[in-house]
C-alpha positions as CSV (number, residue, x, y, z in Angstrom):
1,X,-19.9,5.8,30.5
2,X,-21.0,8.9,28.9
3,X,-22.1,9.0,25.1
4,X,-19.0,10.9,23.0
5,X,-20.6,10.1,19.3
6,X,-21.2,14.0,18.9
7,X,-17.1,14.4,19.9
8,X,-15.4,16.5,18.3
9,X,-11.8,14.8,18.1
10,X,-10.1,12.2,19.3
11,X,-7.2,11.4,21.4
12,X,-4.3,8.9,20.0
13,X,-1.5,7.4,21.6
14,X,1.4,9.6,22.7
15,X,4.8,8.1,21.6
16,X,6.2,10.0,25.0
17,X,5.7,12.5,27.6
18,X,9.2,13.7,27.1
19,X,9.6,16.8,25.3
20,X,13.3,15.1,23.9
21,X,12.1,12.0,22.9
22,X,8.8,13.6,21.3
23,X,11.7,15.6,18.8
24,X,13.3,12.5,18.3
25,X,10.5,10.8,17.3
26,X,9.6,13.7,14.8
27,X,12.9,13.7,13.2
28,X,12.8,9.5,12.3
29,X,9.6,9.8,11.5
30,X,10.2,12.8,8.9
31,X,13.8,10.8,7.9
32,X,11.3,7.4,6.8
33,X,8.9,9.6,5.6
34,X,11.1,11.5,2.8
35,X,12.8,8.5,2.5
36,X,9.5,6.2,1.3
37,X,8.1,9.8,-0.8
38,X,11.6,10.2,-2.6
39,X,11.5,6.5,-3.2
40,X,8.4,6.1,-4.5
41,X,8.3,9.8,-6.5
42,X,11.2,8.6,-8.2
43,X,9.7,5.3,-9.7
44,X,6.7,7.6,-11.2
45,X,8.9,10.0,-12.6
46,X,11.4,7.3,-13.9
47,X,8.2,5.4,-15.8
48,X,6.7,8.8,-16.8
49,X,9.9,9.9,-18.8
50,X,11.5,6.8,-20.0
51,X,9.9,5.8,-23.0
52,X,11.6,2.1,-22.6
53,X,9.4,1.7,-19.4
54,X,6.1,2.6,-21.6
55,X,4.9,-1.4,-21.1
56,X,2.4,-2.3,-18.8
57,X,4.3,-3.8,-16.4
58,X,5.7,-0.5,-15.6
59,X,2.5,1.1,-16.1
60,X,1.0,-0.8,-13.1
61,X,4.3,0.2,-10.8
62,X,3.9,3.7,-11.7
63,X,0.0,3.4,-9.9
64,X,1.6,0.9,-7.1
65,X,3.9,4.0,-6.8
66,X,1.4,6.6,-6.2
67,X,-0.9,4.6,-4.0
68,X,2.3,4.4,-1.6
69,X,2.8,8.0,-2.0
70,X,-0.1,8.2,-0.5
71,X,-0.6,5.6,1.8
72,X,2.9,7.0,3.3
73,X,0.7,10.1,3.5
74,X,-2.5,9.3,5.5
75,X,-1.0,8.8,8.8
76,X,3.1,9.6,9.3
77,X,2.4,13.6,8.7
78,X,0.0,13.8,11.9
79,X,2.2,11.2,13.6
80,X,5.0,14.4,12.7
81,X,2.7,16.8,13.6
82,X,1.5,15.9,17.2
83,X,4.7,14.8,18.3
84,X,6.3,18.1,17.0
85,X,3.2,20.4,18.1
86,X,3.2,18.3,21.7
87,X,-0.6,17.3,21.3
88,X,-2.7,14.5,20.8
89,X,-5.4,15.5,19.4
90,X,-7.1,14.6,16.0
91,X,-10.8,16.0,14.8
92,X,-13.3,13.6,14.2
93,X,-13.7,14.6,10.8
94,X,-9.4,13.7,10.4
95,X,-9.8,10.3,11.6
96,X,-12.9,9.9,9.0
97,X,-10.7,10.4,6.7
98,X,-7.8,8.3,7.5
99,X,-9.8,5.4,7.9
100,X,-10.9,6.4,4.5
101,X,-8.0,6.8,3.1
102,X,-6.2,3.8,4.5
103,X,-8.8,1.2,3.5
104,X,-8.7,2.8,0.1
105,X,-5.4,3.2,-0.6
106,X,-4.5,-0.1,1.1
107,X,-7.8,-2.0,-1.0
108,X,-6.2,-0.7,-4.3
109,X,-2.8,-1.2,-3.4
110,X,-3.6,-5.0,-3.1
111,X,-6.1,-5.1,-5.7
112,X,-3.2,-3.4,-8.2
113,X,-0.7,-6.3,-6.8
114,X,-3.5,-9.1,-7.8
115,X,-3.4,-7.8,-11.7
116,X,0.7,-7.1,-12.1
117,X,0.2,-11.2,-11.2
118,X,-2.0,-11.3,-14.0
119,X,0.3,-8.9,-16.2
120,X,3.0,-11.6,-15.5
121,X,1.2,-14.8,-16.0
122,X,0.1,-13.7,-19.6
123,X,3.7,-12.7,-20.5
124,X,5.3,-15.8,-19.4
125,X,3.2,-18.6,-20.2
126,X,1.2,-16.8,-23.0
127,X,4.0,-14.6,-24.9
128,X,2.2,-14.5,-28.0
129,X,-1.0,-13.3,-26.9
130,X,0.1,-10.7,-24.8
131,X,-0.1,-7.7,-26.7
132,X,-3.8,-8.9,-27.7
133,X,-4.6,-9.2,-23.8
134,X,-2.8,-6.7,-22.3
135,X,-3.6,-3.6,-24.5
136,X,-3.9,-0.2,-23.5
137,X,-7.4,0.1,-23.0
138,X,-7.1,-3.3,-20.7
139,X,-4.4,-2.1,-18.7
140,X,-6.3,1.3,-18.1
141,X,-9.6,-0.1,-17.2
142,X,-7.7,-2.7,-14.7
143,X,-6.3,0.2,-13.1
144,X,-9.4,2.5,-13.0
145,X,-10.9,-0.9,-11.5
146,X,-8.4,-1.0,-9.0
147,X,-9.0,2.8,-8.0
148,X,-12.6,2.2,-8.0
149,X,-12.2,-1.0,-5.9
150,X,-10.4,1.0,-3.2
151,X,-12.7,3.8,-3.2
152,X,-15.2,1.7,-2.5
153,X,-13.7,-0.4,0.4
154,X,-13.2,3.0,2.3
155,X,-16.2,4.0,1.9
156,X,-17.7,0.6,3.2
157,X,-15.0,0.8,6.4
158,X,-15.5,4.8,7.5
159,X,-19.4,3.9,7.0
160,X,-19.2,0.9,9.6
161,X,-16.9,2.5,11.6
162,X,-17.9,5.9,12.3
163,X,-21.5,4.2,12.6
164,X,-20.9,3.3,15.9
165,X,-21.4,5.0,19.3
166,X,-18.4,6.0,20.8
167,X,-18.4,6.1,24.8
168,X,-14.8,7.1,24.9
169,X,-12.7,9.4,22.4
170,X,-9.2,7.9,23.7
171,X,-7.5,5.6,20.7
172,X,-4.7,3.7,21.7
173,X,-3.0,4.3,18.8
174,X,-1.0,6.5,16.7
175,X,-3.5,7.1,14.1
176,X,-7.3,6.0,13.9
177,X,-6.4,2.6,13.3
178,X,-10.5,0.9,13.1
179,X,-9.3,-2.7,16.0
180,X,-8.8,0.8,18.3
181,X,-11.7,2.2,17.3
182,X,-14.2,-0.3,17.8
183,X,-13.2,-1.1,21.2
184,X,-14.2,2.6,22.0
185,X,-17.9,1.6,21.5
186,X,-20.5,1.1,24.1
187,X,-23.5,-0.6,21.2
188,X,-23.6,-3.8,19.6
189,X,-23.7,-1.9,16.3
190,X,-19.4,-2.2,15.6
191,X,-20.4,-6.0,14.9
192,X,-21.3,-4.3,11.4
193,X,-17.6,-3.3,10.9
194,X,-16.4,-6.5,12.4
195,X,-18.4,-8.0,9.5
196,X,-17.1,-6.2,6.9
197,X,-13.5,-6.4,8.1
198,X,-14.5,-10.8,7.6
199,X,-16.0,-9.5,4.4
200,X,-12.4,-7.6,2.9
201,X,-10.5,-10.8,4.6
202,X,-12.3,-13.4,2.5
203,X,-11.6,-10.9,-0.4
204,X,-8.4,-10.7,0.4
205,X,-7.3,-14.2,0.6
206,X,-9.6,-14.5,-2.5
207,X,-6.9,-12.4,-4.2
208,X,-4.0,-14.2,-2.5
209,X,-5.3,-17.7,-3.8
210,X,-5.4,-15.9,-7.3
211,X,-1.9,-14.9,-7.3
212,X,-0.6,-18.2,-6.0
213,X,-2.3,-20.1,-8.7
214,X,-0.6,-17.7,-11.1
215,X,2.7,-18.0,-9.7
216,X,2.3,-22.2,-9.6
217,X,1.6,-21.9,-13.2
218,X,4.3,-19.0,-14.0
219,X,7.1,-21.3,-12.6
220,X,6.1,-24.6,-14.5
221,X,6.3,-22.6,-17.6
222,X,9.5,-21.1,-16.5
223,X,11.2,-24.5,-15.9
224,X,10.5,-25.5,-19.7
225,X,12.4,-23.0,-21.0
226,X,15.5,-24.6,-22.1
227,X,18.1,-22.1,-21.3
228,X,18.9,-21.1,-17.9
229,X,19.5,-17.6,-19.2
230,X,15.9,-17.4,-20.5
231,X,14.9,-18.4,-16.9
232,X,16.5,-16.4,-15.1
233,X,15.2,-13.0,-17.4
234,X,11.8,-14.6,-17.2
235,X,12.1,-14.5,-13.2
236,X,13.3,-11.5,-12.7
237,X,10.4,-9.7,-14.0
238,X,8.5,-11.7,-11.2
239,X,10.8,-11.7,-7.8
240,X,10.6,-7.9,-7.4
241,X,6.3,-8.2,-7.5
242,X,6.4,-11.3,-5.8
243,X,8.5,-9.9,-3.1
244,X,6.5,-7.1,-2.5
245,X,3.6,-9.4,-2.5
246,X,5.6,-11.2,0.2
247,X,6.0,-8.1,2.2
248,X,2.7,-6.8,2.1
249,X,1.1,-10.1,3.0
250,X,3.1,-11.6,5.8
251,X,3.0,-7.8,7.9
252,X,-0.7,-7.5,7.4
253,X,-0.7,-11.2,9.0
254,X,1.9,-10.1,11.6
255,X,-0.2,-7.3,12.6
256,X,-3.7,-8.9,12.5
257,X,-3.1,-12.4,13.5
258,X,-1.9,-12.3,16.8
259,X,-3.0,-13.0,20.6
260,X,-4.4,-9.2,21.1
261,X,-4.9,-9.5,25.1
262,X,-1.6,-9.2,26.4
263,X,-0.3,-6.6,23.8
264,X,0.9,-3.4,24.9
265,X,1.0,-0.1,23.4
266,X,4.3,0.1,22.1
267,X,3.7,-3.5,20.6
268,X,0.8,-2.1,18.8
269,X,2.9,0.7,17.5
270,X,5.2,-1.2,16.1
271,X,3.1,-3.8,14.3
272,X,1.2,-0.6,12.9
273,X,4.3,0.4,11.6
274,X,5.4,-2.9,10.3
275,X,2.5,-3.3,8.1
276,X,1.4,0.7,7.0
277,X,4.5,2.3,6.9
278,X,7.2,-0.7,6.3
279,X,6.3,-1.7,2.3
280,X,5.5,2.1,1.2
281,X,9.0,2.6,2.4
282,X,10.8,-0.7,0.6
283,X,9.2,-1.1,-2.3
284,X,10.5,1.1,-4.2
285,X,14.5,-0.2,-2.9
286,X,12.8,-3.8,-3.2
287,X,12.0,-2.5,-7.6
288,X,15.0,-0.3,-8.2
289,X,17.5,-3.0,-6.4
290,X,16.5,-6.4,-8.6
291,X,15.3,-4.4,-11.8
292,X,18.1,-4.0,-14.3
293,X,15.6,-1.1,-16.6
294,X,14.5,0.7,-13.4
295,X,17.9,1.0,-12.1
296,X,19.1,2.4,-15.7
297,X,16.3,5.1,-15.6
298,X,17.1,6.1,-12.0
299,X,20.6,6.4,-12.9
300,X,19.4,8.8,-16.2
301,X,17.4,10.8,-13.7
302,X,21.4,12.0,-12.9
303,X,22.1,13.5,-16.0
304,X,18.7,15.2,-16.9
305,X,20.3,16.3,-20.1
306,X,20.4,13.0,-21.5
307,X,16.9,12.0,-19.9
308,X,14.2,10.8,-22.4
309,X,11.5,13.5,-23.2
310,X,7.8,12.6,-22.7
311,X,6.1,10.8,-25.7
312,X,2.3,11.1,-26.7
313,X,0.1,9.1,-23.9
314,X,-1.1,6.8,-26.4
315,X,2.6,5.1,-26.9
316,X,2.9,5.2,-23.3
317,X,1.8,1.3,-23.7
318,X,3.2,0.0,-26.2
319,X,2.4,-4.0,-27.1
C-alpha cells in the first residue's frame, strides 16, 4: 500500500448513496443539532442573568453548558454539510482539528463533572465550610483547570494521532473518530496513541473512583438528616449531576467496550452517536426537568421584561 501521510483530506463514512436519504439525514441531523445548541444556550443564558443562580453550582453548569455547545459543534455541522453538499470529503487539517477538539472538549467536560461532585460533597456533608472552600477564586481556578486539562488532552491525542503514517485516507466513520484512524496506519508508531488512549482511561476511571467515593459519602450524610424533606432537597441538587454522570459514563463504555470485529458500519454510527452526540443533547432536558431554580429561570426567559438584569461579575458567586 502506498504512503498517504502527505494527504490532503480524508474520506468518511457516507450515511447513503441515495440522494433522498442523504436530505433526510441532513434534516434530523440539523433537528438534534438545534435542539442540543438551544438547550444548552438556554442554561448559559439562564445562569448568566438570574442572579439567584450566581452560586457555584450553577457556575459549573453554565461551563458544562458551553463545553456541550461545543462538543455538539465539532462533528454534527460537517456530518450536515457532506450529507447536504453530497461529498465525503474532509481536509487533513479538519480532522486535526476535530480530534482536537473532541478530546478537549470531551477531557474538560468530564474533568468539569469530577469537581460539580466535589461542589456537592462540601455542601452536603460540610454545610458550614462551604463558603470558606468553595469561594470565587476556588471555583474559577477549578474551572480554568478544567479548561486547561482538556486543552491539554487534545493536544496529547491529535499529536499521537496525526503522528502516524497513514497508508489509506478512507475513515469508516462519520467524523475522524482516532479507533478509525489508527487502523488506517501502515507503522508500528499508532502504539503511541494506543498508549495514551490507556493513559486518559486510567485518568478517567481515576476520576470515576473519585466521584463514587463522593457520592458513598454524600448519601450517608444525607440519610442522617432527620427529615425526609431535608433529604429529599439535599438530593435533588445531586440526581440531575449524577445522572448526567450516568449518561456520560455508561455510553462512553457502550461505545468503547465492545467486541469490535464483527461490527458494522452503521453499528459504529450509532454508538458514535450514542456517546458524542447523545448527552450534549440531554443534558440540558436531564437539568431543566429535575431542577425546580432552572426551570423558574427558563420560564422567566418568557417574559424578558420581568427577567433579572446582570449583576457585577464579582457577586456572580456568591457564598
Amino acid at each position: 500500500m502506498s504512503n498517504l501521510t502527505s494527504t490532503p483530506e480524508f474520506l468518511l463514512l457516507e450515511f447513503s448513496d441515495i440522494r433522498e436519504l442523504q436530505i433526510l439525514h441532513f434534516f434530523v441531523f440539523l433537528a438534534v443539532y438545534v435542539t442540543a445548541v438551544s438547550g444548552n444556550l438556554l442554561i448559559v443564558i439562564a445562569v448568566a442573568l438570574d442572579h439567584h443562580l450566581h452560586t457555584p453550582m450553577y457556575f459549573f453548569l453554565m461551563n458544562l453548558a458551553l463545553l456541550d455547545l461545543g462538543l455538539v459543534s465539532v462533528m454534527v455541522p460537517k456530518a450536515m454539510a457532506n450529507s447536504l453538499l453530497n461529498t465525503r470529503s474532509i481536509s487533513y487539517s479538519a480532522c486535526v482539528a476535530q480530534v482536537f477538539f473532541l478530546f478537549f472538549l470531551e477531557g474538560s467536560d468530564f474533568a468539569l463533572l469530577t469537581i460539580m461532585a466535589h461542589d456537592r460533597y462540601v455542601a452536603i456533608c460540610h454545610p458550614l465550610q462551604y463558603g470558606t472552600i468553595m469561594h470565587r477564586g476556588a471555583c474559577i481556578q477549578m474551572v480554568a483547570s478544567a479548561w486547561i486539562a482538556g486543552i491539554f488532552f487534545g493536544i496529547l491525542h491529535s499529536g499521537g494521532t496525526f503522528a502516524i503514517t497513514f497508508c489509506s485516507n478512507v475513515i469508516n466513520q462519520f467524523f475522524c473518530e482516532v479507533p478509525q484512524i489508527l487502523k488506517l496506519s501502515c507503522s508500528d508508531m499508532y502504539l503511541v496513541e494506543v498508549g495514551i488512549i490507556m493513559f486518559g482511561c486510567f485518568l478517567v476511571l481515576g476520576c470515576c473512583i473519585f466521584i463514587i467515593v463522593s457520592y458513598m459519602k454524600i448519601f450517608t450524610a444525607v440519610l442522617r438528616i432527620p427529615s425526609i424533606h431535608g433529604q429529599k432537597k439535599a438530593l435533588s441538587t445531586c440526581l440531575p449531576h449524577l445522572t448526567v454522570v450516568s449518561l456520560l459514563v455508561f455510553t462512553g463504555t457502550f461505545a468503547y467496550v465492545r467486541p469490535r470485529r464483527h461490527t458494522s458500519s452503521d453499528q459504529n454510527v450509532l454508538f458514535a452517536i450514542i456517546y458524542a452526540v447523545l448527552p450534549p443533547l440531554l443534558n440540558p432536558f436531564i437539568y431543566s426537568m429535575r431542577n425546580k431554580e432552572i426551570k423558574t429561570a427558563l420560564l422567566k426567559l418568557s417574559d424578558l421584561g420581568h427577567f433579572p438584569k446582570l449583576i457585577p461579575s464579582k457577586a456572580f458567586l456568591r457564598k
